[in-house]
C-alpha positions as CSV (number, residue, x, y, z in Angstrom):
1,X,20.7,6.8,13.4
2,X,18.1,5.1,15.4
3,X,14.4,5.0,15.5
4,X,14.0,8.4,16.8
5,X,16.1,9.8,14.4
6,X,14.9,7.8,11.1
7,X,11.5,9.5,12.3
8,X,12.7,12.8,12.5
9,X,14.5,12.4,9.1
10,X,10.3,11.6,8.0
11,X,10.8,7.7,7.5
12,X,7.5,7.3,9.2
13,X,5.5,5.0,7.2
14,X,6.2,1.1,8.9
15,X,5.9,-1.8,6.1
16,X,7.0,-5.2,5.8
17,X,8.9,-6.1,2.4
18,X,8.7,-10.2,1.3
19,X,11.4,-11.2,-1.0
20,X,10.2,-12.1,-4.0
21,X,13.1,-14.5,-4.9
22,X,16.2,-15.8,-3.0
23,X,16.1,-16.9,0.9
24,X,13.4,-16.1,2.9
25,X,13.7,-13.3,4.8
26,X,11.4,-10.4,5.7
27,X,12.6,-6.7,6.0
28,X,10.7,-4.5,8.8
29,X,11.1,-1.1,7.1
30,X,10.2,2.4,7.5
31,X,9.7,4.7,4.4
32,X,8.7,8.4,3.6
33,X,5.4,8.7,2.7
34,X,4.6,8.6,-0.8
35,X,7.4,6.2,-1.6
36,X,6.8,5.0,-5.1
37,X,7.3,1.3,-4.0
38,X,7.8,0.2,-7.2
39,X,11.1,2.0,-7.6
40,X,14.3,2.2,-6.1
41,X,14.6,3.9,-2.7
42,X,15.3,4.6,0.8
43,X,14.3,3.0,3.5
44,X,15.4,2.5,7.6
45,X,16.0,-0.5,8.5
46,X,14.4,-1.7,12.3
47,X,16.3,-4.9,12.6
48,X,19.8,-3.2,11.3
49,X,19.3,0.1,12.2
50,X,20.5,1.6,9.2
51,X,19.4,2.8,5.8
52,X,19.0,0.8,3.1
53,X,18.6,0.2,-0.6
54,X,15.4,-1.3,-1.6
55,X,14.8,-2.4,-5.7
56,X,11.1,-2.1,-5.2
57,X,10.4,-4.5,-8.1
58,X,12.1,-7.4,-6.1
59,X,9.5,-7.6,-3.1
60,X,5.7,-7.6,-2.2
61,X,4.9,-5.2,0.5
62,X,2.4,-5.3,3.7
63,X,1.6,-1.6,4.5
64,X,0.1,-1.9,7.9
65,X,2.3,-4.5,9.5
């Protein structure tokens, strides 16, 4: 899938997710509206170009990267 797909499959939003423990390293995402961010869910990954996993309790979030 790339980014044309994961935004016809409606992973639209664009956010940036900041571990909130272990190494350093920043996630440039893209989620379906609406996605409870405190949850577990789906997201596309930009840099890896795949979908992920994301336990939504173990990051902080910036919503307009």
């Amino acid at each position: 899938m790339t980014d044309n797909v994961a935004g016809l499959a409606r992973y639209t939003q664009s956010i940036v997710a900041h571990a909130e423990t272990g190494p350093e390293r920043d996630l440039y995402l893209r989620i379906k509206p609406g996605t409870d961010l405190d949850s577990c869910f789906k997201a596309w990954d930009a840099d890896g170009q795949g979908i992920l996993w994301i336990n939504g309790g173990m990051f902080t979030y910036d919503l307009n990267p």
